[in-house]
C-alpha positions as CSV (number, residue, x, y, z in Angstrom):
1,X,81.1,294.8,81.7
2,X,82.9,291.1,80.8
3,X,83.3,288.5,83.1
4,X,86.6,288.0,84.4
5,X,88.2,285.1,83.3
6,X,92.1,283.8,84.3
7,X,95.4,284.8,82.6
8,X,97.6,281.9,81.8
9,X,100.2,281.2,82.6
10,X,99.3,280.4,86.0
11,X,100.8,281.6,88.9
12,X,100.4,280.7,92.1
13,X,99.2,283.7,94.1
14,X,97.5,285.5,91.5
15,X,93.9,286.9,92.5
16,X,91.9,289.5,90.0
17,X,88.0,290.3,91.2
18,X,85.7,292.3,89.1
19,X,82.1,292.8,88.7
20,X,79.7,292.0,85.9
21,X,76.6,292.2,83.6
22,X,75.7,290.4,80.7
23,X,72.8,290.3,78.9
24,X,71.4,287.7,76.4
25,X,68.6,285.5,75.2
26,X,67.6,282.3,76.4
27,X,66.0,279.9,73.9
28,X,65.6,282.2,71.2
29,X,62.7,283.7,73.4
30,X,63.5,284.7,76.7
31,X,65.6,287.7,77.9
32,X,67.7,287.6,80.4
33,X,70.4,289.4,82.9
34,X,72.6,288.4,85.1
35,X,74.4,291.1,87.3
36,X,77.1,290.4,90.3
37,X,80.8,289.7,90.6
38,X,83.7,287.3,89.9
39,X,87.0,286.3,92.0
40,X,89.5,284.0,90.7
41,X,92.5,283.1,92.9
42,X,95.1,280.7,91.9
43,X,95.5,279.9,95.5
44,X,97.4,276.1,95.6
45,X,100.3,274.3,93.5
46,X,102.2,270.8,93.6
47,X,100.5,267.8,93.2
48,X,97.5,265.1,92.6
49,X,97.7,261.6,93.2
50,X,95.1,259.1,91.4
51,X,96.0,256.2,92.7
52,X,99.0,254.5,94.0
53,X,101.8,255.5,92.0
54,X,99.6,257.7,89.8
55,X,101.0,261.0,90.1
56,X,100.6,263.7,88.3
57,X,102.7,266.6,89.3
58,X,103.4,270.7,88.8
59,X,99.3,271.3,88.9
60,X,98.0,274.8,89.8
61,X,94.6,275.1,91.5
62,X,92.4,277.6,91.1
63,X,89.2,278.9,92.9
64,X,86.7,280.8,91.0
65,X,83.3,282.3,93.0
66,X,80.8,283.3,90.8
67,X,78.2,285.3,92.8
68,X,75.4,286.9,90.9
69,X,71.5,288.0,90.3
70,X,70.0,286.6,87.7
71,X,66.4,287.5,86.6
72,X,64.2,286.9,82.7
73,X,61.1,287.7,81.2
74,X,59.2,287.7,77.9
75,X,59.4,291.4,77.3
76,X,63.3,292.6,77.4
77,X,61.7,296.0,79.0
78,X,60.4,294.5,82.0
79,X,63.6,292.8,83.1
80,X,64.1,296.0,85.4
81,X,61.1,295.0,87.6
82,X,61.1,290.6,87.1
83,X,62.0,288.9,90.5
84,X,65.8,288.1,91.1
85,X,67.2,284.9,92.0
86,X,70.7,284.8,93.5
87,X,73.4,282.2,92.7
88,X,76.9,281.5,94.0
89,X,79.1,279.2,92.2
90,X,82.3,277.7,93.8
91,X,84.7,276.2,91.2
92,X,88.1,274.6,91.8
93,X,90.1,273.7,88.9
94,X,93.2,271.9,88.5
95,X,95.3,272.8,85.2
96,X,98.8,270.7,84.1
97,X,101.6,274.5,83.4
98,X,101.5,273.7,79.6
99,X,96.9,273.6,79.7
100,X,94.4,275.9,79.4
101,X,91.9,273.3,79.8
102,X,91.3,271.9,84.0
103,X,92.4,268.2,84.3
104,X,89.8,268.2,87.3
105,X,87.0,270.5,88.3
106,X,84.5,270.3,91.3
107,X,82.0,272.7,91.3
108,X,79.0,273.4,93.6
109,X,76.3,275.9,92.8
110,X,73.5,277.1,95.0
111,X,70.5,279.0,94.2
112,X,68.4,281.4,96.3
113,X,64.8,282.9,96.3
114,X,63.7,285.8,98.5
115,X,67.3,285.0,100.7
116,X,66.4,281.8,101.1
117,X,68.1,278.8,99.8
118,X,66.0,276.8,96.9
119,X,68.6,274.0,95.5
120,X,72.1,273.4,95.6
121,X,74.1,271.1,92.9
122,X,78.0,269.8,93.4
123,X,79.4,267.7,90.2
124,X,82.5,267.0,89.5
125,X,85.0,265.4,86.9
126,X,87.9,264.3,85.7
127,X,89.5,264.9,81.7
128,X,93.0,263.6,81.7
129,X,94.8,263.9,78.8
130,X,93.8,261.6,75.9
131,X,97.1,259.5,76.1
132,X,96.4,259.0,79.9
133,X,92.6,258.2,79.8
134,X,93.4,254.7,79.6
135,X,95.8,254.7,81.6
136,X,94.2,255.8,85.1
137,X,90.7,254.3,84.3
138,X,90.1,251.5,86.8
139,X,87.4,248.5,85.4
140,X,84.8,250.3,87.9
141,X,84.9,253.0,85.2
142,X,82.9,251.5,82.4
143,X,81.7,253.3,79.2
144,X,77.6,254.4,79.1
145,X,75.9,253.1,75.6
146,X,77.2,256.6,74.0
147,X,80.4,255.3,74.7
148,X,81.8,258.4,76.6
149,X,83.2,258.3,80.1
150,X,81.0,259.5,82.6
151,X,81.6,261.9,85.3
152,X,80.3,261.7,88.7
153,X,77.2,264.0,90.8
154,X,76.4,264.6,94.2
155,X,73.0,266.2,93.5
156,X,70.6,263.9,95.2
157,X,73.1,262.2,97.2
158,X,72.5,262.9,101.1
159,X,75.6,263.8,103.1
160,X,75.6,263.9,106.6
161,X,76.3,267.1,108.4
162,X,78.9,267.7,110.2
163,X,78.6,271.1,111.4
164,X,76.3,272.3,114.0
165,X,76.1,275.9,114.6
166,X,75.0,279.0,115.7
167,X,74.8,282.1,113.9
168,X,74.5,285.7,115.7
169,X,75.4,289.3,114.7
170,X,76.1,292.1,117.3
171,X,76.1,295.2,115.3
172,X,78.1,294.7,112.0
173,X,79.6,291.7,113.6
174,X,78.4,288.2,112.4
175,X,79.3,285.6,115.1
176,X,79.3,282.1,113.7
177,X,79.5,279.5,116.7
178,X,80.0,276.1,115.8
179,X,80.8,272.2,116.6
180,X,82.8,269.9,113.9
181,X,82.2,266.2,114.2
182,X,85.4,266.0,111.7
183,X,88.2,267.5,110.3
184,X,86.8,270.5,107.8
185,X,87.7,273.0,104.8
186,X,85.2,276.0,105.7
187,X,84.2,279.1,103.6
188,X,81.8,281.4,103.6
189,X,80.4,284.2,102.3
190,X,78.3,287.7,102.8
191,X,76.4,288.4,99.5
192,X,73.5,290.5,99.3
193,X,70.6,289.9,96.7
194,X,71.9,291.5,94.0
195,X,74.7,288.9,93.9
196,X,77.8,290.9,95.1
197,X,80.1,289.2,97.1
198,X,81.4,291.6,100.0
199,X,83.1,289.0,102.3
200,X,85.0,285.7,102.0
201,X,86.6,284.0,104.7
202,X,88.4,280.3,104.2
203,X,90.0,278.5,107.2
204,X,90.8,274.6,107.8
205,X,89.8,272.9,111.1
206,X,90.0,270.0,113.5
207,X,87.4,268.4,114.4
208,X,86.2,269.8,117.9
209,X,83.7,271.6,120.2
210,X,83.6,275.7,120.7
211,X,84.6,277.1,118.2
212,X,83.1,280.9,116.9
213,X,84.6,283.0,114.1
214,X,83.9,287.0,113.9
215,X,83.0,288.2,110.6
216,X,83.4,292.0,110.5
217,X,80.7,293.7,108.6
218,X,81.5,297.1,108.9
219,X,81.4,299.0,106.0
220,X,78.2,297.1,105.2
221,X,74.9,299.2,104.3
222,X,72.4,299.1,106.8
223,X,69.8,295.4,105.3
224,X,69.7,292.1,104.4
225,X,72.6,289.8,103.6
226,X,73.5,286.4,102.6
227,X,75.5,284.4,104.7
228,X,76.9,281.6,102.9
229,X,78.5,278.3,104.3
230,X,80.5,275.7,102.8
231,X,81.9,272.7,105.1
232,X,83.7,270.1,103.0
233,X,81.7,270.6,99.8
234,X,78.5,271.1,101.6
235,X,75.9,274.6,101.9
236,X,74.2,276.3,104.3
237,X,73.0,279.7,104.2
238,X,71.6,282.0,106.7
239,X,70.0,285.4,106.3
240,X,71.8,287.8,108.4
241,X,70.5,291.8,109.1
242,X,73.1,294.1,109.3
């Protein structure tokens, strides 16, 4: 099966989610799989501001999830039994109507062993059009020695959390209970090890005290599950059993 990619033009509303597998080498030497499923939403429109009367207008966003198992071994016929890891890539991308190429992504991947969270990487970057580069770059923005523009990377960087929760499940009920020390974007996810993406949930929210969401499992198969959690660009997981 393909991966899912988008349809241009863009529209904003569309939505297509499909699973996948795909097969390859890695290296010339190593065989590899990866297995899970892709949803791609084009779920925002209007525009981005750069700076102070840098505008650039008419922009479609869209939001690509990428969750999937991943294993590789020497010997192609042993991929069947070679441990899994799980990844689950978030990916927004803004694209100008006339583009098939993103004027900005930001994209945040994290990886899991055994359900448990191993690593997590956010970068993001800019590409303007080549007749705007220069103008939006401010002199902060100075060339490396290759003489291309570098993007930016949070990997490494600590960011304070501003979340503090609580997470329970009554059945095939996940209760998530939590505190915001500020004003948050929230997602998450239930995922099981194989990479398939079951649930996604995304609300906005004050900052505050009390607050508990109900994610309703049923239709779930009896094991264990991912719970994924992204609050302004940053991941926690739980492992949940249904």
């Amino acid at each position: 099966m393909n991966k899912v990619s988008k349809k241009f033009p863009l529209e904003y509303g569309d939505s297509v989610s499909k699973s996948f597998r795909c097969e390859g080498m890695y290296c010339g030497d190593h065989p590899f799989r990866e297995v899970g499923t892709t949803t791609v939403k084009v779920d925002a429109d209007g525009a981005i501001v750069l700076a102070e009367n840098d505008t650039i207008r008419n922009v479609r966003r869209v939001h690509t999830i990428d969750s999937y198992s991943i294993c590789m071994d020497l010997d192609s016929a042993a991929l069947d039994s070679a441990k899994l890891t799980l990844v689950i890539d978030e990916r927004y991308e803004w694209y100008l109507p006339a583009s098939q190429y993103p004027i900005i992504e930001d994209v945040t991947s994290t990886t899991f062993h055994d359900t448990e969270a191993i690593g997590t990487t956010r970068y993001a970057c800019c590409n303007l059009p080549e007749e705007q580069v220069a103008y939006y770059i401010t002199q902060e923005d100075e060339e490396d020695e290759t003489g291309e523009q570098e993007g930016f990377s949070e990997e490494g960087q600590q960011v304070n959390d501003i979340i503090h929760y609580d997470v329970e499940t009554e059945g095939k009920t996940i209760h998530l209970l939590y505190d915001l020390d500020e004003d948050a974007t929230i997602s998450t996810i239930v995922a099981n090890h194989m990479g398939f993406l079951f649930i996604y949930n995304q609300w906005t929210q004050q900052a505050g005290q009390g607050y508990s969401v109900q994610i309703d499992c049923n239709g779930l198969r009896p094991g264990i599950y991912i719970l994924y959690i992204n609050v302004n660009g940053k991941v926690y997981s739980e492992k949940v059993t249904l």
